[in-house]
N, CA, C and O atoms as a Tinker XYZ file with bonds, in Angstrom:
   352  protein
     1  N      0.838000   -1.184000    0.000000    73     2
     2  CA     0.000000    0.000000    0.000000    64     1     3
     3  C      0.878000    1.241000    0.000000    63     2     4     5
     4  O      1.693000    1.461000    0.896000    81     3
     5  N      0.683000    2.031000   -1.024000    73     3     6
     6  CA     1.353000    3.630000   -1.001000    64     5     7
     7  C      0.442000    4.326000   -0.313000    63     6     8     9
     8  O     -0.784000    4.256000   -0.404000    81     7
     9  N      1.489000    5.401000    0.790000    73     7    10
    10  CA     0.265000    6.022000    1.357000    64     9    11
    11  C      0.991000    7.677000    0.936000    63    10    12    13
    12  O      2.135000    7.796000    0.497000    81    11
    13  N      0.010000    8.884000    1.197000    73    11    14
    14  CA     0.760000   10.310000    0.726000    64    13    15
    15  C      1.113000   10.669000    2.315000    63    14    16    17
    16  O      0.143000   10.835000    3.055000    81    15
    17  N      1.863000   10.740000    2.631000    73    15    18
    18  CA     2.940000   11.346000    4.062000    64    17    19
    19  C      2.217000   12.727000    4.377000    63    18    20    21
    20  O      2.134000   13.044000    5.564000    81    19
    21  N      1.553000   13.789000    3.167000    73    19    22
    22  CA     1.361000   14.697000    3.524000    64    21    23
    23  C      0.020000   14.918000    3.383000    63    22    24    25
    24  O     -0.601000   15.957000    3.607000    81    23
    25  N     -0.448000   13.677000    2.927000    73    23    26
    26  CA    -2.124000   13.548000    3.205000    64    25    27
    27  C     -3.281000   13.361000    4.216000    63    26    28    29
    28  O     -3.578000   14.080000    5.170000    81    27
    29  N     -3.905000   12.135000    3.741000    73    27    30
    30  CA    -4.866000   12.477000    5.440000    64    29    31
    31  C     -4.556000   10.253000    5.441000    63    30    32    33
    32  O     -5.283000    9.546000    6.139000    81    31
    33  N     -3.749000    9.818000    4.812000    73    31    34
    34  CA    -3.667000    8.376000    5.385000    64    33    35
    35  C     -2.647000    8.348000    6.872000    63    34    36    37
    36  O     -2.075000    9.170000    7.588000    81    35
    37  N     -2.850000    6.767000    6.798000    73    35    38
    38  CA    -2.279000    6.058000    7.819000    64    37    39
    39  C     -1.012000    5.494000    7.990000    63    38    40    41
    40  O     -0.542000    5.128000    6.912000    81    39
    41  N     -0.626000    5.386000    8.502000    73    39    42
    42  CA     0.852000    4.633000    8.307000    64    41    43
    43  C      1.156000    3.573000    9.896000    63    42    44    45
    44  O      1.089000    3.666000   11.122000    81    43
    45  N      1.363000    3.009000    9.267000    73    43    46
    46  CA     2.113000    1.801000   10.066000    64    45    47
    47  C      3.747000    2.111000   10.433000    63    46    48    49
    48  O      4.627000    1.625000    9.721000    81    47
    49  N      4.000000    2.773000   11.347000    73    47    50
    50  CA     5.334000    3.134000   11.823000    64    49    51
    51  C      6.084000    2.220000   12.292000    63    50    52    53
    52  O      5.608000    1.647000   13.272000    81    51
    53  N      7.286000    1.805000   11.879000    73    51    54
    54  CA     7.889000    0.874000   13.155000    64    53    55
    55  C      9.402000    0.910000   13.283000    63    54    56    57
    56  O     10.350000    0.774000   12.509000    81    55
    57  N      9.238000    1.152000   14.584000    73    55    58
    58  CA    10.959000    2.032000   15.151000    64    57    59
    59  C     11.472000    0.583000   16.254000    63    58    60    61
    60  O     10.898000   -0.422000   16.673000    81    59
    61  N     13.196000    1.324000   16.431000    73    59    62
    62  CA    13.619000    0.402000   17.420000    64    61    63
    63  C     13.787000    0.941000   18.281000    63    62    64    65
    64  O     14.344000    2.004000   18.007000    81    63
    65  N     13.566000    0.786000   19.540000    73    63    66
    66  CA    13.700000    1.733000   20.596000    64    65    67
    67  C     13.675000    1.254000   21.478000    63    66    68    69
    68  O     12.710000    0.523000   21.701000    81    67
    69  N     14.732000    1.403000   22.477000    73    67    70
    70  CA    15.439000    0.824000   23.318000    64    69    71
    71  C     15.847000   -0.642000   23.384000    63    70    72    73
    72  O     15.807000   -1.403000   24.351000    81    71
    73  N     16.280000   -0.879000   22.041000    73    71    74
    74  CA    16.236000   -2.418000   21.297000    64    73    75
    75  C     15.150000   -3.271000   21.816000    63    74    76    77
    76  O     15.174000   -4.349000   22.410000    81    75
    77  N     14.451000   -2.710000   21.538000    73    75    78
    78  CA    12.607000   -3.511000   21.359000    64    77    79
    79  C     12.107000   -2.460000   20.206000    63    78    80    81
    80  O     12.140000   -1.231000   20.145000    81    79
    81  N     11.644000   -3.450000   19.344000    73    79    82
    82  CA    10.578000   -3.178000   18.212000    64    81    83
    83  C      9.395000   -2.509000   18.550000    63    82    84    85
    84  O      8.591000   -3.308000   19.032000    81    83
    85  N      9.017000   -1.505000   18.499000    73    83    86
    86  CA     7.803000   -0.693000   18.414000    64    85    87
    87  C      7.061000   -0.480000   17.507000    63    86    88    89
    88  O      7.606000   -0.108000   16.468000    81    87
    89  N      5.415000   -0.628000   17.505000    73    87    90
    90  CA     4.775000   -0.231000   15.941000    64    89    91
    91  C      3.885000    0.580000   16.190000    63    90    92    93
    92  O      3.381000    0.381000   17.295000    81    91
    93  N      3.565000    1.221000   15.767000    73    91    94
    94  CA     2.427000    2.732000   16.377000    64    93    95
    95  C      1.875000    3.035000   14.984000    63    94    96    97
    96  O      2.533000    3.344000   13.991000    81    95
    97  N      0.601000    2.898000   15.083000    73    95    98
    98  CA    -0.220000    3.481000   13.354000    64    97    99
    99  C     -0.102000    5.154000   14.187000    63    98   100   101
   100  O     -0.234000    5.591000   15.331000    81    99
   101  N      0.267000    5.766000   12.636000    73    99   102
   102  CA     0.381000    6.638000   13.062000    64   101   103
   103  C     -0.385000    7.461000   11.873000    63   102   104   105
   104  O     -0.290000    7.135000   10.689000    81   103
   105  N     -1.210000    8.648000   12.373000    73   103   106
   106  CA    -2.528000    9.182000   11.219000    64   105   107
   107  C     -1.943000   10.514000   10.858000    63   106   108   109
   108  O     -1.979000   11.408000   11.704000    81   107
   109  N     -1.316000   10.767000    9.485000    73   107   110
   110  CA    -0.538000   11.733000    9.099000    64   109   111
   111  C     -1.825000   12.886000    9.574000    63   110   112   113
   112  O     -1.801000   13.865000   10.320000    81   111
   113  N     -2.932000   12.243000    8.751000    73   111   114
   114  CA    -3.898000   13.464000    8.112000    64   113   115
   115  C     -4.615000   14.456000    9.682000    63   114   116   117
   116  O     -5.235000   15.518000    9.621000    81   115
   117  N     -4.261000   13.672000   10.945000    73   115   118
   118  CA    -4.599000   14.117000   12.096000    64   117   119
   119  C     -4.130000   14.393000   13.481000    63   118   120   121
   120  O     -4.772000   14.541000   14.520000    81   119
   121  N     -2.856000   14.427000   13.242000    73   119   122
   122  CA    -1.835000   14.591000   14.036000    64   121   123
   123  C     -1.085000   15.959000   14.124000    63   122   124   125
   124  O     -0.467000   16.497000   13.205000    81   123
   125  N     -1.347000   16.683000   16.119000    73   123   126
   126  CA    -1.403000   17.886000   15.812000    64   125   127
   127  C      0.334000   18.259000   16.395000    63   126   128   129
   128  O      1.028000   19.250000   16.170000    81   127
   129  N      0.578000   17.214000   17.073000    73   127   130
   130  CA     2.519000   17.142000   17.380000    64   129   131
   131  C      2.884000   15.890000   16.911000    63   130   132   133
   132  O      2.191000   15.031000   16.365000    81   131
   133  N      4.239000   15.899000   17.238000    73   131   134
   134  CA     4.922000   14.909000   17.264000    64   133   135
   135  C      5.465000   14.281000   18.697000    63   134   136   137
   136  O      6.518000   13.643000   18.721000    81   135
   137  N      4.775000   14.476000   19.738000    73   135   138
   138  CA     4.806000   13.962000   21.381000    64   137   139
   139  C      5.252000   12.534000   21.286000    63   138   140   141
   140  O      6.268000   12.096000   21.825000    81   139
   141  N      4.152000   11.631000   20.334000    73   139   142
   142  CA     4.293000   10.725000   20.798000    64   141   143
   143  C      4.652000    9.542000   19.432000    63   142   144   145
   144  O      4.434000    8.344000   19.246000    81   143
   145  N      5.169000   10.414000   18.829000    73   143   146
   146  CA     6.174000    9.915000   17.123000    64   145   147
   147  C      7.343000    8.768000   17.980000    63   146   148   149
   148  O      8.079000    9.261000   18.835000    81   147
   149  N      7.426000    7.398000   17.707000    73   147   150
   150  CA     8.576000    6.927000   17.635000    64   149   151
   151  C      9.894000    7.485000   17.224000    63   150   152   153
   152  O     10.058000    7.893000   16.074000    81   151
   153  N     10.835000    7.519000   18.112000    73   151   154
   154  CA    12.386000    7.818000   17.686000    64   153   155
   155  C     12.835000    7.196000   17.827000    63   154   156   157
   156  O     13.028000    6.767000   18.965000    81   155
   157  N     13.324000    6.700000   16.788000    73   155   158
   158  CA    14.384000    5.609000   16.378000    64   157   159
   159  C     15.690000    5.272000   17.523000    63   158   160   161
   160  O     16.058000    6.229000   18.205000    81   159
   161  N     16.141000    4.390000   17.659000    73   159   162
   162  CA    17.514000    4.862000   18.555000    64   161   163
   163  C     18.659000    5.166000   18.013000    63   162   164   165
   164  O     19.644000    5.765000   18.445000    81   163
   165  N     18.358000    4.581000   16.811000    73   163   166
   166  CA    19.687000    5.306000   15.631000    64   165   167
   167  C     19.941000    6.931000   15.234000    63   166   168   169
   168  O     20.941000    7.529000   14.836000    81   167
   169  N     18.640000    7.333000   15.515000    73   167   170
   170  CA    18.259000    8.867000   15.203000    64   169   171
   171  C     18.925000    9.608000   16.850000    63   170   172   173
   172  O     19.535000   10.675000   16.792000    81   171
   173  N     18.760000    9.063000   17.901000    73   171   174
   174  CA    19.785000    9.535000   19.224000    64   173   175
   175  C     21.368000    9.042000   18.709000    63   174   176   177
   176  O     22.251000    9.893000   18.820000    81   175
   177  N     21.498000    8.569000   18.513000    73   175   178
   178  CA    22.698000    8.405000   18.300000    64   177   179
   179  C     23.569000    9.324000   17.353000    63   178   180   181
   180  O     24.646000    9.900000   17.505000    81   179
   181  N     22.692000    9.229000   16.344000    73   179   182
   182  CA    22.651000   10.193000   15.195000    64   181   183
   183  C     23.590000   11.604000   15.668000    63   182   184   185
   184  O     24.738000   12.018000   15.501000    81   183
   185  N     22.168000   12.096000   16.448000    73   183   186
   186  CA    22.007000   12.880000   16.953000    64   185   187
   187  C     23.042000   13.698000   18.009000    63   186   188   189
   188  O     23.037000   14.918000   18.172000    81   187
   189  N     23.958000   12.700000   18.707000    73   187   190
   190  CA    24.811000   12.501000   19.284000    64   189   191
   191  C     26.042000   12.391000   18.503000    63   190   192   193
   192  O     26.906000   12.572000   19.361000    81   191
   193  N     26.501000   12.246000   17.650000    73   191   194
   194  CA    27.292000   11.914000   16.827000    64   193   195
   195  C     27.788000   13.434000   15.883000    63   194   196   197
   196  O     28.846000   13.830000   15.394000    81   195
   197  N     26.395000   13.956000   15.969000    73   195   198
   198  CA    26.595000   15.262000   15.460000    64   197   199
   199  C     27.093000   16.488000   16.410000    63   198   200   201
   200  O     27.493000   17.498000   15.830000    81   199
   201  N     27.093000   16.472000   17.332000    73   199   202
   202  CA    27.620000   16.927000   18.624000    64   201   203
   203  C     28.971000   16.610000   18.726000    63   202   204   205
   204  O     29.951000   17.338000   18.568000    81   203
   205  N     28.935000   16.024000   18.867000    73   203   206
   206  CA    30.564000   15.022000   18.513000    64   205   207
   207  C     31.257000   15.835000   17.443000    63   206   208   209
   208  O     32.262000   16.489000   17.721000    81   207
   209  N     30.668000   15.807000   16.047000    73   207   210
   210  CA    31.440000   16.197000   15.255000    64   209   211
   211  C     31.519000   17.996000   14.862000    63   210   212   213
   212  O     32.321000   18.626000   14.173000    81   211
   213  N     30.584000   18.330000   15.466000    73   211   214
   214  CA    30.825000   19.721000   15.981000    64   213   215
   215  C     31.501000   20.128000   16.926000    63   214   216   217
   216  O     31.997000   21.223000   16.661000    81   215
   217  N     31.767000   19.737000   17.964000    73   215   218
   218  CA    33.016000   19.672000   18.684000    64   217   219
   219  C     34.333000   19.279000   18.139000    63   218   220   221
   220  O     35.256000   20.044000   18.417000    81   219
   221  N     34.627000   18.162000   17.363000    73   219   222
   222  CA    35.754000   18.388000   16.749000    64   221   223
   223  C     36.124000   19.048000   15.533000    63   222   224   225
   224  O     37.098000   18.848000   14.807000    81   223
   225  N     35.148000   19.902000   15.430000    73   223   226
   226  CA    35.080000   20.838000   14.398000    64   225   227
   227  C     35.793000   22.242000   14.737000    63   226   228   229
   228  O     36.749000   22.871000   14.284000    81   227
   229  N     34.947000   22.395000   15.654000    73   227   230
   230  CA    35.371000   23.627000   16.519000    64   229   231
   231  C     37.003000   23.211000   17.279000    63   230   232   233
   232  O     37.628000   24.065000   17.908000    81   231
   233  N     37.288000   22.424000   17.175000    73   231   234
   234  CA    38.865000   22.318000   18.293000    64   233   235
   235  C     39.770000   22.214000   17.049000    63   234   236   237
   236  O     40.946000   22.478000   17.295000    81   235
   237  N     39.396000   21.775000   15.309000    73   235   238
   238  CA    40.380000   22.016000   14.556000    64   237   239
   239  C     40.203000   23.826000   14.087000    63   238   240   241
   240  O     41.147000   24.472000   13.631000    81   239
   241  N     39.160000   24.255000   14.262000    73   239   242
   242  CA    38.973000   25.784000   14.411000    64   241   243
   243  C     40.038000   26.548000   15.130000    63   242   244   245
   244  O     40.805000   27.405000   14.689000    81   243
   245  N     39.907000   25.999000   16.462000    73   243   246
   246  CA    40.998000   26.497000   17.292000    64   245   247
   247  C     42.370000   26.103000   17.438000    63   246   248   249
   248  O     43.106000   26.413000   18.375000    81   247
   249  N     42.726000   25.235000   16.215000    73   247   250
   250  CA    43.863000   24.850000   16.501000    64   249   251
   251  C     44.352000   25.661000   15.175000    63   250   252   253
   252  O     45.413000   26.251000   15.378000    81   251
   253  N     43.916000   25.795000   14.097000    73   251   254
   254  CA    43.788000   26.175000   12.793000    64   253   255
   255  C     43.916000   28.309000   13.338000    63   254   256   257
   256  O     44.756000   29.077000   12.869000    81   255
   257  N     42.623000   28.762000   14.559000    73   255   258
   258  CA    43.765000   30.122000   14.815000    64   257   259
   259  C     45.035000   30.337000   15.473000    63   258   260   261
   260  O     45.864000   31.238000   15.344000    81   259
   261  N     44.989000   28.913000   16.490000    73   259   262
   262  CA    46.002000   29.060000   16.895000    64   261   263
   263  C     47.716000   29.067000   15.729000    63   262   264   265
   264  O     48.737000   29.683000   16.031000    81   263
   265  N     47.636000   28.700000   15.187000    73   263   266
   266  CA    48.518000   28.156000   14.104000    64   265   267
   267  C     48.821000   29.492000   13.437000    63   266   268   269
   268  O     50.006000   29.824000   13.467000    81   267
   269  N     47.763000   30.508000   12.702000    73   267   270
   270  CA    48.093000   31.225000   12.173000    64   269   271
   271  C     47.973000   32.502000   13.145000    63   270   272   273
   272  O     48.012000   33.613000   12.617000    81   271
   273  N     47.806000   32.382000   14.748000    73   271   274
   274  CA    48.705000   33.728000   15.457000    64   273   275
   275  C     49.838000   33.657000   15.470000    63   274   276   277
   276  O     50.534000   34.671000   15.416000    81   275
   277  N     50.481000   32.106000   15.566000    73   275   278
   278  CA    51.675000   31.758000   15.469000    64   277   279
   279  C     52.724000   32.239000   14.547000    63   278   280   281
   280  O     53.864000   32.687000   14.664000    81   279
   281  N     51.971000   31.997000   13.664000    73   279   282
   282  CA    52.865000   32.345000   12.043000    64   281   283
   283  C     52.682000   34.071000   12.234000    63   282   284   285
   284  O     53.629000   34.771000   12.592000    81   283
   285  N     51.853000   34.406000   12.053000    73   283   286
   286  CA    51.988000   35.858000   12.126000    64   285   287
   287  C     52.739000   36.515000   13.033000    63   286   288   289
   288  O     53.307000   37.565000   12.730000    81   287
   289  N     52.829000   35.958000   14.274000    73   287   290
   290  CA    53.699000   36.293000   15.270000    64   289   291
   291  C     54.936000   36.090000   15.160000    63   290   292   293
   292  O     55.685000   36.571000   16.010000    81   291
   293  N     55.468000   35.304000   14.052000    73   291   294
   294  CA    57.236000   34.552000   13.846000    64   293   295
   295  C     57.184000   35.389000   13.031000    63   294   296   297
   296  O     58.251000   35.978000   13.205000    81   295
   297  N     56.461000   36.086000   11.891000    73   295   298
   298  CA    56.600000   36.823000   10.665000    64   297   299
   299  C     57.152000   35.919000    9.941000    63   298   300   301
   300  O     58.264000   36.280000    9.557000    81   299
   301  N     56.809000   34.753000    9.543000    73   299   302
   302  CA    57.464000   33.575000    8.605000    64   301   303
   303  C     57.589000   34.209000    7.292000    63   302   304   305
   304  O     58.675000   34.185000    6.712000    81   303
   305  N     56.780000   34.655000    6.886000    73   303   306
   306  CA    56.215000   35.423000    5.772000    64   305   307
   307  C     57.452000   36.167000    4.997000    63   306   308   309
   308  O     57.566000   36.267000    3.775000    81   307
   309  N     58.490000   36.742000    6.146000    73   307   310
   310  CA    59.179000   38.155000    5.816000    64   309   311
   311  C     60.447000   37.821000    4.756000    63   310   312   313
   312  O     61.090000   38.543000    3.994000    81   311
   313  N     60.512000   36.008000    5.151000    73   311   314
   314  CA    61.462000   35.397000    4.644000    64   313   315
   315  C     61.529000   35.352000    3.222000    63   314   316   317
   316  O     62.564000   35.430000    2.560000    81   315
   317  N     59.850000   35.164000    2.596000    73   315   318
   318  CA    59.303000   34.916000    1.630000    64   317   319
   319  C     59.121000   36.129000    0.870000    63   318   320   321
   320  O     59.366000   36.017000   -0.331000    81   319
   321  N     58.848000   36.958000    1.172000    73   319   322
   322  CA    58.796000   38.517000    0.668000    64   321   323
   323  C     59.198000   38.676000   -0.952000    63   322   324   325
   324  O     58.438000   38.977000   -1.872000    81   323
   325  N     60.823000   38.339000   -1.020000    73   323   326
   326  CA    61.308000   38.429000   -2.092000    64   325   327
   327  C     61.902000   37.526000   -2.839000    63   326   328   329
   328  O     62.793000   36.838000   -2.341000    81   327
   329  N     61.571000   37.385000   -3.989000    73   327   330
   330  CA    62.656000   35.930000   -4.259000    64   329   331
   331  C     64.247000   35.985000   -4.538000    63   330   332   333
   332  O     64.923000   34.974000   -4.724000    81   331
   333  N     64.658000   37.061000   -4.539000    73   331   334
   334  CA    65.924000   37.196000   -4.168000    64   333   335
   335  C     66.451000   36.888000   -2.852000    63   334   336   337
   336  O     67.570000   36.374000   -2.823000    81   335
   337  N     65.995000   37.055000   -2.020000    73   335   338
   338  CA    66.105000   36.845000   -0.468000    64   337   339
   339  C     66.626000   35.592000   -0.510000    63   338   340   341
   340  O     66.436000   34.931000   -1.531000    81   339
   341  N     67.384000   35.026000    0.595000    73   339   342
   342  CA    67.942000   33.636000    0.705000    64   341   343
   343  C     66.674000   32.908000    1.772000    63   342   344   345
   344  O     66.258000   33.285000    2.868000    81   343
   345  N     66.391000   32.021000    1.133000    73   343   346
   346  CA    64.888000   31.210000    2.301000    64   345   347
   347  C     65.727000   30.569000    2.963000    63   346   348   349
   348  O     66.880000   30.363000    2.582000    81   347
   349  N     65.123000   30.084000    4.296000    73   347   350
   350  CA    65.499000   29.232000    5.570000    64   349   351
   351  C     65.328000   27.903000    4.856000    63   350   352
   352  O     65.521000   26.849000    5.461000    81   351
């Protein structure tokens, strides 16, 4: 059975959650939250995972300014200036 998600059918939902199988009909066409929508446990995890990788997002951020106060602070740059100059 095809049903339209954004219509007024039914759906037969079925999530894993808390590793037990859950099935909840769930009535697109009359449903005024999502309170009591199955969440997956893959979708917490998910969810978690993305946290995760926003955090190590942000610490190559900060390692990435740290790096270039550095350089700006050695003036690495000054070496490079000219190509006549003798490089390190």
């Amino acid at each position: 059975m095809t049903f339209d998600p954004f219509g007024n059918d039914s759906e037969i939902v079925e999530k894993n959650i808390n590793g037990r199988t859950v099935t909840v009909k769930w009535d697109w066409g009359k449903f005024k939250s999502t309170d009591h929508f199955p969440v997956d446990d893959n979708l917490i995890n998910w969810v978690i995972g993305q946290e995760q990788a926003l955090n190590e997002c942000f610490l190559c951020l900060d390692e990435w300014v740290h790096k270039l106060n550095w350089l700006e602070k050695t003036k690495w740059y000054e070496d490079w200036s000219s190509p006549e100059k003798p490089k390190p």
